[in-house]
N, C-alpha and C positions, 0 to 999 in steps of 0.2 A: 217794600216788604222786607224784610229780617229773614236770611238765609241761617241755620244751623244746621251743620251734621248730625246725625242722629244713630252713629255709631260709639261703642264703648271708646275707653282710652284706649290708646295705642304705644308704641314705643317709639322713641323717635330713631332715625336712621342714621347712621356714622359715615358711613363712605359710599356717598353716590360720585361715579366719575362718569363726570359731562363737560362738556364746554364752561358750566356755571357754577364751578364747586364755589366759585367765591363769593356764592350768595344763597348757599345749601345751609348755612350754621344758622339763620333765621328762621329757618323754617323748620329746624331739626328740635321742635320744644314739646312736652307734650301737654293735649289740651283737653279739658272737662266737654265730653261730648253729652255728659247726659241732662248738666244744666245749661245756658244761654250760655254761648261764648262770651267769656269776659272782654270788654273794649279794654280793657289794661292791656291784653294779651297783642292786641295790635295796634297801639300806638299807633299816629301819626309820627311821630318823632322819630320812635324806634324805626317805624317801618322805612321810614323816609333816608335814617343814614345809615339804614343796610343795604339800598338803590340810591345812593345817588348819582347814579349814571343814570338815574332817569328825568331827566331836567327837559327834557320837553313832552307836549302831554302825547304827541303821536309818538315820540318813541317809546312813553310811558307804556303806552298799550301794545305794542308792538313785543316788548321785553317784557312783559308779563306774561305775554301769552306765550313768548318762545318759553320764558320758564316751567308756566302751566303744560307745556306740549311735551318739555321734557322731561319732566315727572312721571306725565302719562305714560308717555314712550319703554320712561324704566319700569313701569310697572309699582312707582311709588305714589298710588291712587289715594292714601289718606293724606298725604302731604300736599297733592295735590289739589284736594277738594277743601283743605284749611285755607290752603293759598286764595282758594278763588273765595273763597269766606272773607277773608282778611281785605282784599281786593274791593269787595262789596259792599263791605264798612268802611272799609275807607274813602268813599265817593269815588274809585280811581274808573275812568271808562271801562265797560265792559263790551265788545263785538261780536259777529256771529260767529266766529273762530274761537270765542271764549266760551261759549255757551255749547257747542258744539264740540268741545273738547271735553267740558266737562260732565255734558251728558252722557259721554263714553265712557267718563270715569264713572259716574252713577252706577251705570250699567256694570263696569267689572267689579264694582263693590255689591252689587243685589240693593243698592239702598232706592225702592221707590218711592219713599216719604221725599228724600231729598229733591230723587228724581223729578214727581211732582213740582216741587216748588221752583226747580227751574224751569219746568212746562211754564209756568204761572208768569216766572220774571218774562221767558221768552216774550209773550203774548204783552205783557206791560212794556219791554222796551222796543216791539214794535221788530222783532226779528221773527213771527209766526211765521210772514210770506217767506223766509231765505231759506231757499231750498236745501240749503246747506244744514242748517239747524231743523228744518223738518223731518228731514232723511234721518237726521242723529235721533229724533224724538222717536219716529218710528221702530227705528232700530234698538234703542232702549228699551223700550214697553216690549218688544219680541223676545228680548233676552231676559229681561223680566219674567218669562212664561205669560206675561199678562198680552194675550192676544188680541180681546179684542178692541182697548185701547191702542195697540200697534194699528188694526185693522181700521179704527177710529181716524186716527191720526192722518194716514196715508189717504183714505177717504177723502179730509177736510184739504188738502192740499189741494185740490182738483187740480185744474191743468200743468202747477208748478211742483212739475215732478222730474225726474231728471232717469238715467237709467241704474242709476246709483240706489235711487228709492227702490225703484221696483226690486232692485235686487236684494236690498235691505229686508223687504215684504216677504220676496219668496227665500230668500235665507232662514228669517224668524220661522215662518212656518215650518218648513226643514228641519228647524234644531229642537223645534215641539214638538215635532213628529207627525205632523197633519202633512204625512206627502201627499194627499190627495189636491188639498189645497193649495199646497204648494207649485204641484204640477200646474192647477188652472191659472194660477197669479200665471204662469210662463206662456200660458197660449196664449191668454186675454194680452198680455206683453207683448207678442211678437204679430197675432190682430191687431194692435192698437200701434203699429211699426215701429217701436222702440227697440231698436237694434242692441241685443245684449252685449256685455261688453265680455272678458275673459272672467273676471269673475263670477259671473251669472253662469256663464255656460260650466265652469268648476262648479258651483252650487247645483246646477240640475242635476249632473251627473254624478252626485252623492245621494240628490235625491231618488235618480233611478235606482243607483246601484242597491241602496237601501230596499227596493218596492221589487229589483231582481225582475224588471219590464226590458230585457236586455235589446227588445226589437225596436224599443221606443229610442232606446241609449243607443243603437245605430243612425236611425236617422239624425240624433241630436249631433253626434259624432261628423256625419256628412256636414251640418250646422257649419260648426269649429272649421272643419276644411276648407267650407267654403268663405268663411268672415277672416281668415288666414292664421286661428290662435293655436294652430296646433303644434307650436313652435314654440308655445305659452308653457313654463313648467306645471305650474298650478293646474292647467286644463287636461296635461299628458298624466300626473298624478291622479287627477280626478277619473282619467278612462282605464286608466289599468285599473286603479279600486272596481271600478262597475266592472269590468271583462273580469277580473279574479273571483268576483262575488258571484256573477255566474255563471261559471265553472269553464270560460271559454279564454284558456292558459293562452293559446297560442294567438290570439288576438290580442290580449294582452302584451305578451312577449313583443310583438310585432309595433306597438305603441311604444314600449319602454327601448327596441333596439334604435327605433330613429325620433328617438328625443336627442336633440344638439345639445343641450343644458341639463341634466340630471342634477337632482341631487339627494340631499341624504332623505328625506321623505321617498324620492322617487324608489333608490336601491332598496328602503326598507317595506316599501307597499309592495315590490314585487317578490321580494322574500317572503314576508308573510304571507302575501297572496298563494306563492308557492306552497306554501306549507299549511296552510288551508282545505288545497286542494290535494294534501297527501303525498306532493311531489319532492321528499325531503331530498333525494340524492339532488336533486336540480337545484332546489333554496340552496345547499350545502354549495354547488359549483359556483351559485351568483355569489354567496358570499365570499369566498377568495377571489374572484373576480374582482369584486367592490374594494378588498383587500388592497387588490395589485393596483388599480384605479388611484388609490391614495385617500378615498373616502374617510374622512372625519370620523368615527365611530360615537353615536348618539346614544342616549340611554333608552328611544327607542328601537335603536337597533340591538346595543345588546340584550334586550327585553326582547326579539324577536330572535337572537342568535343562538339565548339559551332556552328558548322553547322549541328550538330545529334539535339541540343535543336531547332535547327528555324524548322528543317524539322516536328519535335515532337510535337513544337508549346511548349519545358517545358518552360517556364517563369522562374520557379523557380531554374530551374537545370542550365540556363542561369546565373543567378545574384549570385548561390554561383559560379559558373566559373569565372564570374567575378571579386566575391571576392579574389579568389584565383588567378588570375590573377593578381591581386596588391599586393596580399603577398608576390609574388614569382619571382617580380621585371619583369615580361611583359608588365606592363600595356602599354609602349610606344610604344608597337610593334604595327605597323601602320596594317598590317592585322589580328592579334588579335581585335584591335579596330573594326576595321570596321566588323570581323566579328558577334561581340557584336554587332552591331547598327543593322543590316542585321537582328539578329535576333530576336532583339526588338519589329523591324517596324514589322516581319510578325508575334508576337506576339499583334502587335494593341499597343504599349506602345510608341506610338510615340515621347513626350514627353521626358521619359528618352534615344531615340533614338537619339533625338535634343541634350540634352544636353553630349553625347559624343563627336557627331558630333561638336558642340561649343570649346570643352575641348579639340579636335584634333588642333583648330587653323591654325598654319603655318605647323602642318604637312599636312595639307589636298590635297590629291590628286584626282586625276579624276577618281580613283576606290570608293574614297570614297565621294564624291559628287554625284556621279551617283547613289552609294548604297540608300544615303540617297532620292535623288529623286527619286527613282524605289517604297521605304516605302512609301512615300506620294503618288504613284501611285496605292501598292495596295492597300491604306485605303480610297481609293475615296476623297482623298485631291489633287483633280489637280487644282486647284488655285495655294495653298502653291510648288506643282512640278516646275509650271510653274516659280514662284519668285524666288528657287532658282536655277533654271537653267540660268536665266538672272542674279543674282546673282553671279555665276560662271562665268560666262564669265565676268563681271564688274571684277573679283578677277584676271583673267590672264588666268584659267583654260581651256584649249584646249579640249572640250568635244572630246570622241571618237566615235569608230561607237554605242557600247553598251551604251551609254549617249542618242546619236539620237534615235536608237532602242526605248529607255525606254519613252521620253519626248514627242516624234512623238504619241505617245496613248493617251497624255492630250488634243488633239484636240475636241471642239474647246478653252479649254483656252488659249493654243498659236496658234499663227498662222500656220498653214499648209504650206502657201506658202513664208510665212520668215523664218521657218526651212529649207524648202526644199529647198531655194537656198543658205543659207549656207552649206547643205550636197553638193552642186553642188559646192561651192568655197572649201570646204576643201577634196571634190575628195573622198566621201565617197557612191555617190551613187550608183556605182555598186559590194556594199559590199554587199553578200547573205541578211547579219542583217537591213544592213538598208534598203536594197530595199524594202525588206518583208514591214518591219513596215512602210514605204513609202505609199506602195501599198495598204497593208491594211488599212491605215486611208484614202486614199481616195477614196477605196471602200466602208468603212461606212459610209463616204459623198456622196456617189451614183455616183460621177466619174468616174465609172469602163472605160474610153477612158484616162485620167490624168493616172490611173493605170496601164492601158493598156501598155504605155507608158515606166514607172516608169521598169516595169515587162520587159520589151525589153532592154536596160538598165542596166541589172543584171546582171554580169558577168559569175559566176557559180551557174546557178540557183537551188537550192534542194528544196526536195519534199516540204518544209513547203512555198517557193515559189507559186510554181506551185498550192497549196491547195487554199490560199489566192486567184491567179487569180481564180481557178473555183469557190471559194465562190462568188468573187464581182460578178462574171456572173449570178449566184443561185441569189442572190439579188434581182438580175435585171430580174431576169425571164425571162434573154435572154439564152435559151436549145442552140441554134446554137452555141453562143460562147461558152458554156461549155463542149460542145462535142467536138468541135475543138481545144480548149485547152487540154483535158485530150487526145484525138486522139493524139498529138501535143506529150505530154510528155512521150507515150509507145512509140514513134517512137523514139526518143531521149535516149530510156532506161533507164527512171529513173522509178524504181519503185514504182505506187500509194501505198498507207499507208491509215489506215481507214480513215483518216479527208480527203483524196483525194475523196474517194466514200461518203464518207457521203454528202458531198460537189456537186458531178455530182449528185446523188439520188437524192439528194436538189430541182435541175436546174429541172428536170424531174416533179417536182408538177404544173410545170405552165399546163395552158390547150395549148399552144402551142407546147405540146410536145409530141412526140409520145409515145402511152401507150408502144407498144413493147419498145423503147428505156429505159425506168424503169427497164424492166425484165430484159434485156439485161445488163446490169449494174449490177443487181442483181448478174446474172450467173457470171460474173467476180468477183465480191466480194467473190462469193464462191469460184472459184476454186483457187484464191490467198490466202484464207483463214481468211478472213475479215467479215465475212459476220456475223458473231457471236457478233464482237466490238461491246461497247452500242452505238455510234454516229452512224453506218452503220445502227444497226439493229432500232433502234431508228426512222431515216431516212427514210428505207425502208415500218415501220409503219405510216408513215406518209405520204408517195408516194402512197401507196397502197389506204389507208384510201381517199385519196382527189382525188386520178383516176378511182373510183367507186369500186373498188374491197376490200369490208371490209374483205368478209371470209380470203382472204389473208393476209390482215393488222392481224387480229385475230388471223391467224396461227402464223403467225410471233410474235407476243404480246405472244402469251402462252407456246415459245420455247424458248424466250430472258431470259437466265443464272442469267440477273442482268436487272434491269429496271432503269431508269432514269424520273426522272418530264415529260420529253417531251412523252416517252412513254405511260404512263397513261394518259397525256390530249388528246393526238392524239387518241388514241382509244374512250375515252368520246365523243371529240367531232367528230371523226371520226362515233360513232355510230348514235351522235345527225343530224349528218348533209343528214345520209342514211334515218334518221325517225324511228330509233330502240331507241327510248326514255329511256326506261324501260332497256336496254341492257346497255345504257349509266350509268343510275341510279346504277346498280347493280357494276360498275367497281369501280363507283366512291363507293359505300358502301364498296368496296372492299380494296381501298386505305384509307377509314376512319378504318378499322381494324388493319390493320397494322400499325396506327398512323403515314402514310407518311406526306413530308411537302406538301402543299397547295398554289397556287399562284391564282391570279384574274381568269388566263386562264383556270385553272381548276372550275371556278365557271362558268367562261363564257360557257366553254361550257355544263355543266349541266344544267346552267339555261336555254339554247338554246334547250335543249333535251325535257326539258319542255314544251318551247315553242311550238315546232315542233310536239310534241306529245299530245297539249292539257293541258297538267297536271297542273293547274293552282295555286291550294292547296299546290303540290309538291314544285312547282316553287317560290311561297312565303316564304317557311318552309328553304329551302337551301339558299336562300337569309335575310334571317334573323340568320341562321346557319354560314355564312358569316360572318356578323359581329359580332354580339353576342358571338359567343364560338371558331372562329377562329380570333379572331378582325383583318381580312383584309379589311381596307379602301376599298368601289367599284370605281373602276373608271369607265369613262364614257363608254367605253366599255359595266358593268354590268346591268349600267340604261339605256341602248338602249336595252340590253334583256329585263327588267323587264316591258320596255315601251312595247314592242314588243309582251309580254307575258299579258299584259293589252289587249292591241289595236285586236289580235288577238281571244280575249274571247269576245268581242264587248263592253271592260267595256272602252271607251274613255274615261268617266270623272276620273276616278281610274288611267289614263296613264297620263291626265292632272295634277293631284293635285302632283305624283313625280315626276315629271320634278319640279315644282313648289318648292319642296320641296328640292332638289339636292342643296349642299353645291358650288357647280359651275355650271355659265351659262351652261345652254346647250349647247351642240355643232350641228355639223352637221348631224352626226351619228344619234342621237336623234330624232331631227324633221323630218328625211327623212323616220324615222320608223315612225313617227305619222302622216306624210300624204301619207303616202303608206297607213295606216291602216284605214284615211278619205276617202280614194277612195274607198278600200272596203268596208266599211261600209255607205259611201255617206253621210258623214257629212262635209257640204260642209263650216260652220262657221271654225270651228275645223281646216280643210284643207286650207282654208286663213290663219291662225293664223300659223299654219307650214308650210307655203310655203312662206308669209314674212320675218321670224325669217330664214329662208334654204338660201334662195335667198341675204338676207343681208350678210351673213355670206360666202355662196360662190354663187356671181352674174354670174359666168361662167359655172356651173353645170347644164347641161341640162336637170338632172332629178326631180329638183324641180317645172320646167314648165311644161314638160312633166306630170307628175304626178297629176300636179292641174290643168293642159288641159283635162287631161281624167278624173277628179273627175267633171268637170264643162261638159263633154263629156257622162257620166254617167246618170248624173241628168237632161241630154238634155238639158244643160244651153249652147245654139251653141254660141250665141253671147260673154260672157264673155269666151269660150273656145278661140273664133277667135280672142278676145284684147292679151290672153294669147300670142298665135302662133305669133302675132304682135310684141307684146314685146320683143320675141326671136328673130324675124328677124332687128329689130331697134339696139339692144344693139350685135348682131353678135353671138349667142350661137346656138351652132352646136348638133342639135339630136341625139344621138346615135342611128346606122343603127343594129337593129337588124338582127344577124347571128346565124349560127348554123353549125357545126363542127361535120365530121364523119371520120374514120380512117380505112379506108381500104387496108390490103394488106403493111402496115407499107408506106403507104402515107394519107394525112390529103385533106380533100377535104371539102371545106366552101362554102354555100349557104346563102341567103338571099332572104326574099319575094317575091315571082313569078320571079325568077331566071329563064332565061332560057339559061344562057352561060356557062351551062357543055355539055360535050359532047353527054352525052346519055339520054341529057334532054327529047327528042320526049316519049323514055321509061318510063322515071321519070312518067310526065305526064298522060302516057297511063296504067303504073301501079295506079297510083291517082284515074284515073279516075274508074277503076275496085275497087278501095278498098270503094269507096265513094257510087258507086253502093250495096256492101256487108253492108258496113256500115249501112245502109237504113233498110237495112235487119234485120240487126240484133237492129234496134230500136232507131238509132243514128236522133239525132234533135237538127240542128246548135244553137249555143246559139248567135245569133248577138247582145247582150249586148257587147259583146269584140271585137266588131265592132265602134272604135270610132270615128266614121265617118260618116258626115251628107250626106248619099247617100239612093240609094234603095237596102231595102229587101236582093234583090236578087244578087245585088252588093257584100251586106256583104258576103255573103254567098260567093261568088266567093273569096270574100279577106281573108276571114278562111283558105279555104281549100290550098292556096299557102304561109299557115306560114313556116317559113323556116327550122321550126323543123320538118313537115309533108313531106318538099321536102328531108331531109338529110334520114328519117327515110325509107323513100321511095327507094332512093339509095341503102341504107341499105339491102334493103329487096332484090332488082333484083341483086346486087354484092357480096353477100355471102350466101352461102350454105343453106340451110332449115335446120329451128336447130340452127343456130350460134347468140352466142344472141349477142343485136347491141347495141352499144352506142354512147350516140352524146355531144354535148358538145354547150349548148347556152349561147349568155352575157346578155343577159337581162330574165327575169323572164317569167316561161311558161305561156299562157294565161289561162282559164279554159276549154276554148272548145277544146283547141291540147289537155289538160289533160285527156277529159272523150275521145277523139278518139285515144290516146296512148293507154290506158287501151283497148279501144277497138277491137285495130291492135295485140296487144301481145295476145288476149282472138283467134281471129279468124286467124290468121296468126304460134298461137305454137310457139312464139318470145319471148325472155325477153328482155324486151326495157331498157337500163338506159338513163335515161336521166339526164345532171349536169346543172341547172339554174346560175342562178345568187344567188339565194338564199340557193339551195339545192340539193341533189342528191334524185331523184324517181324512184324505182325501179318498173316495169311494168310487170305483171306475171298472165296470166291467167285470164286477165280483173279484175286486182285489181294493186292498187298501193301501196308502203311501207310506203308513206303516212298518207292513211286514211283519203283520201280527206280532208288534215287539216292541209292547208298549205300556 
């Protein structure tokens, strides 16, 4: 048969130094691989007086193959696969050491055309049975990825097989990724009594460590101890890999302290092991340890030295790295560089970031474009991400999925929907990474049905998926889809992870959701063991807090291990929003002791607690505390409390002069608090002036007519009420229908004013009318000022008593127990009269009422509210 290469030309090599320079210039020529190799090219002649030390035919063969071995050895595999060409044609002997050599070469070239044809010569010169050459055949076709040839091969060998094979066998599998089958090659191995040898037991223990079976990787471990390789570097290398992968440091440690022989693999597996597992001060001590050791420094060590300084954030510890990186001839090393730049950007030194990035040039690849735009993504430069990711592509650079993952978060500086149909033309959308970052930018675009989508799409969906959908849902405040989604993903058996609960807990604050459903989610985060996380527990202080149950949110706040910003504002404002003011004040004096950091929301809601609670003094003094000694700018959020906390004390001109004075227009926020606060107060100038400024600003918002109907409704102004009601029916603005929401029995039942399409309405009614009777009784006198309506008397009075918090609260009372306190849940703001007959229904009925407005939650106990009528 006629051997040919069937790879392009090559260059030829100039300085190989071996034992055999003096027979390197023959072979250093280059040759046409893509027609027949020319016989010119290998002479007899020639060949014969660039060897003629080879005058006998045993030594002939012998010095061939030492040459052929030493080619190998350097990793000069095209030189070495001419040679064995030249060889071939030349009639010189060929042995199983030849064949066998060059099958290896095959293999680190990927070439299995050639590959093949030496299979072919094998089996023609009668070397199939030599175990030696069978081993190499199987081991070829493994690294090939081509399996079941490997699988073939090792088959056809039957009894002559060695331990060398089998390890060949379950290596190949291992490096294809089929641990399953790799693991059986190893039982049926050690069934079949072929004693492993150190390398085998190295190979399994990547293979555990990879599959994270760490109990199987004990026993294997006992193996090693007992066959005596644990002396072996390769094998003490291979068990700290599996203990670091999972997560069990100190059995690791314990491996790498009585290793007699270390070396630079060893030092750098247990540094990055270390650092892996988050333990940077400890990687940091081994590595001057390894220092003082005298350890060689490898270029994968400093690849693991300077991903200890990004994680460390050392700047300094980075740049003598660096320095020593150029002493010691790395600097070119393409992931050395990049991991320099990597760890620049998440030192903020963007800058000398750039200018590596620059100084890399033509070697820039798509790990280090993407490095460098992930830097400009965490330093909040997405402008600069976005330029040179168009950038990159203008250069050739084929972004990958981790490029999209990273670029898809600049949104909006790129576009969303010119990313995402190139992720659709280059077939990356149903990659785990991209979907995710897919999904999730167009959940923070409030598209959760685009996501929805995106999310369906995904081929192997995992839990950081799945998290993503329940948040877009939590967004949205749609509880259905996020119960259906995490329903969706226990059925599937992926198991939820804190950000999954923190996430459904989330969805649970809307008032559309059932309180039970909170708990219930609760109960699961316990018994999976989550329920402790700061996001979960964070969460659940925040579900608690906004579904009226603080004592609970508080349990939870004073058992949480470790607290987070959100935790301390949710309970502020979770106390501000029940009307425990002073409860609020005390948390918040409690995070200025501890010198915690401070955001708007943590002013907002003390100033809110203020508000709610009267404290007017207070409310000035932390608002000036604010700026003054925490210098956080307010935004408008702060000046609608401090408007709010004006308008409420009846100081409207003191609400007027800071608007007045606010560094930005007003917004809407603003003015709706200052004529909500002219309607109570009946300043009806004041009440035009923020009902103009409302109405300009949002002309479709029906609460700024609303509000200046009933402030003109107030003051008995019926005529300019009736132009008001005009104006909203000319320009098409739609009232909001007040409702109110009660939750019986884990289903949600909603009424609205003189309602009488529930079922047990005749009841409703008939209890109504018993309570209104008591009512009387106990000294109750309708207030038809909250009657805004030009009719009689006695009218109003009929149109009080069918508000629809009166009709839920009512429900309440005939569908659960004597004793069980009731809560309800309304969108618009209580009036004063349901206020004083709330109070009055919990004083005579032995009820605790909550009830959650629009504005606040009011707890109802004994004919008193949490309140304090001051609200």
């Amino acid at each position: 048969m006629i051997l040919r290469p069937c790879l392009g030309k090559v260059r030829p090599f100039q300085h190989f130094k071996n034992p055999l320079n003096s027979y390197c210039c023959c072979h250093s020529f280059a040759i046409d691989f893509e027609e027949e190799v020319h016989t010119s090219s290998f002479e007899s002649s020639n060949y014969l007086s660039a060897h003629q030390a080879f005058d006998e035919k045993s030594q002939r063969v012998s010095l061939n193959n030492h040459l052929l071995f030493e080619y190998s050895r350097n990793s000069f595999n095209v030189e070495a696969l001419n040679l064995f060409v030249g060889i071939h044609r030349n009639g010189f002997s060929i042995d199983g050491s030849s064949l066998s050599c060059i099958l290896k070469v095959s293999a680190c070239l990927f070439d299995l055309f050639f590959g093949k044809q030496v299979h072919t010569l094998c089996v023609k010169s009668g070397y199939f049975d030599n175990v030696s050459v069978g081993t190499s055949l199987v081991d070829m076709y493994m690294k090939m990825e081509n399996v079941d040839d490997g699988q073939k091969m090792f088959d056809e060998m039957e009894d002559n097989k060695n331990v060398v094979t089998w390890t060949s066998l379950l290596s190949g599998y291992s490096c294809n990724k089929l641990v399953d089958r790799a693991l059986q090659v190893f039982r049926v191995m050690l069934v079949g009594g072929v004693k492993p040898n150190a390398f085998t037991f190295a190979t399994v223990l990547g293979v555990l460590a990879d599959k994270c079976v760490v109990e199987k990787g004990i026993q294997v471990h006992s193996m090693v101890i007992k066959c005596g390789f644990e002396a072996i570097t390769s094998v003490g290398n291979s068990l700290i890999n599996m203990y670091l992968k999972s997560g069990m440091v100190r059995e690791a440690t314990a491996v790498f302290e009585g290793m007699g022989d270390r070396n630079e693999v060893s030092w750098n597996g247990m540094i990055a092991g270390l650092v892996t597992n988050g333990l940077y001060s400890e990687a940091l001590k081994l590595f001057h340890m390894m220092r003082l050791a005298g350890v060689e420094l490898t270029r994968s060590i400093y690849v693991t030295a300077v991903k200890l300084c990004t994680n460390l954030k050392e700047l300094v510890f980075a740049r003598q790295l660096h320095g020593r990186v150029m002493k010691n001839g790395f600097y070119f090393d393409n992931n050395i560089r990049t991991a320099l730049m990597v760890s620049y950007t998440k030192c903020g030194e963007m800058d000398d970031a750039f200018k590596l990035f620059s100084i890399m040039h033509k070697f820039r690849n798509v790990v280090s474009w993407t490095a460098m735009i992930g830097g400009y993504m965490q330093n909040n430069r997405q402008e600069q991400a976005a330029n040179l990711f168009c950038q990159m592509k203008k250069d050739g650079i084929r972004p990958n999925d981790f490029t999209y993952s990273t670029i898809l978060a600049a949104h909006p500086s790129i576009s969303l929907f010119q990313v995402h149909a190139e992720v659709i033309k280059t077939e990356y959308q149903s990659s785990p990474t991209v979907g995710t970052a897919l999904l999730d930018a167009y959940v923070k675009t409030g598209d959760t049905d685009e996501g929805a989508k995106v999310f369906e799409e995904i081929d192997e969906k995992d839990i950081i998926a799945w998290s993503a959908m329940l948040s877009g849902y939590a967004q949205k405040g749609d509880i259905q889809g996020a119960v259906r989604v995490f329903r969706q993903l226990v059925k599937d058996g992926v198991r939820p992870n804190e950000f999954t609960f923190s996430s459904v807990i989330n969805a649970c604050v809307t008032s559309m959701a059932s309180v039970e459903q909170g708990k219930q989610f609760h109960c699961s985060a316990i018994k999976s063991g989550h329920s402790n996380a700061l996001c979960v527990s964070s969460a659940l202080v925040t579900m608690y807090a906004k579904r009226g149950n603080i004592e609970s949110a508080n349990e939870i706040f004073k058992r949480q291990p470790e607290r987070d910003l959100v935790s301390w504002n949710s309970m502020i404002s979770g106390y501000a929003q029940h009307g425990y003011g002073r409860k609020a004040l005390k948390i918040f004096e409690e995070m200025r002791k501890r010198n915690l950091d401070m955001d708007n929301i943590t002013f907002i809601g003390v100033i809110s607690a203020c508000t709610h609670a009267g404290l007017l003094n207070e409310g000035q003094k932390y608002f000036e505390m604010m700026v003054n000694d925490f210098h956080i700018s307010p935004k408008m959020e702060i000046y609608s409390c401090m408007v709010d906390l004006y308008s409420r004390a009846g100081m409207l001109d003191k609400a007027m002069a800071l608007i007045n004075k606010m560094p930005f227009p007003a917004g809407a926020i603003v003015w709706r608090t200052l004529l909500a606060a002219s309607r109570v107060h009946r300043n009806v100038e004041l009440g035009k002036l923020a009902a103009e400024n409302l109405i300009s600003l949002q002309p479709q918002d029906s609460a700024a007519y609303v509000l200046l109907s009933n402030l003109y409704a107030a003051t008995g102004d019926w005529q300019e009420r009736a132009k008001v009601r005009k104006l909203m029916d000319v320009r098409k603005v739609k009232k909001e229908i007040g409702y109110s929401w009660i939750e019986v029995k884990n289903k949600t039942y909603s009424f609205m004013a003189g309602d009488v399409s529930h079922p047990l309405s005749d009841s409703i009614y008939m209890k109504l009318d018993e309570l209104r009777g008591r009512l009387k009784d106990a000294g109750y006198q309708p207030d038809i000022n909250y009657v805004l309506h030009d009719v009689e008397d006695e009218h109003k009075e009929a149109i009080l008593s069918r508000h629809s918090e009166r009709l839920a609260i009512t429900f309440g009372l005939i569908a659960t127990s004597p004793g069980i306190p009731i809560q309800i849940v309304k969108n618009l703001r209580v009036c004063g009269d349901c206020h004083t007959v709330i109070k009055l229904i919990s004083k005579i009925e032995g009820r605790e009422i909550v009830v959650r407005d629009s504005n606040r939650f009011h707890h109802f106990k004994g004919g008193l509210c949490s309140c304090g009528d001051y609200w």
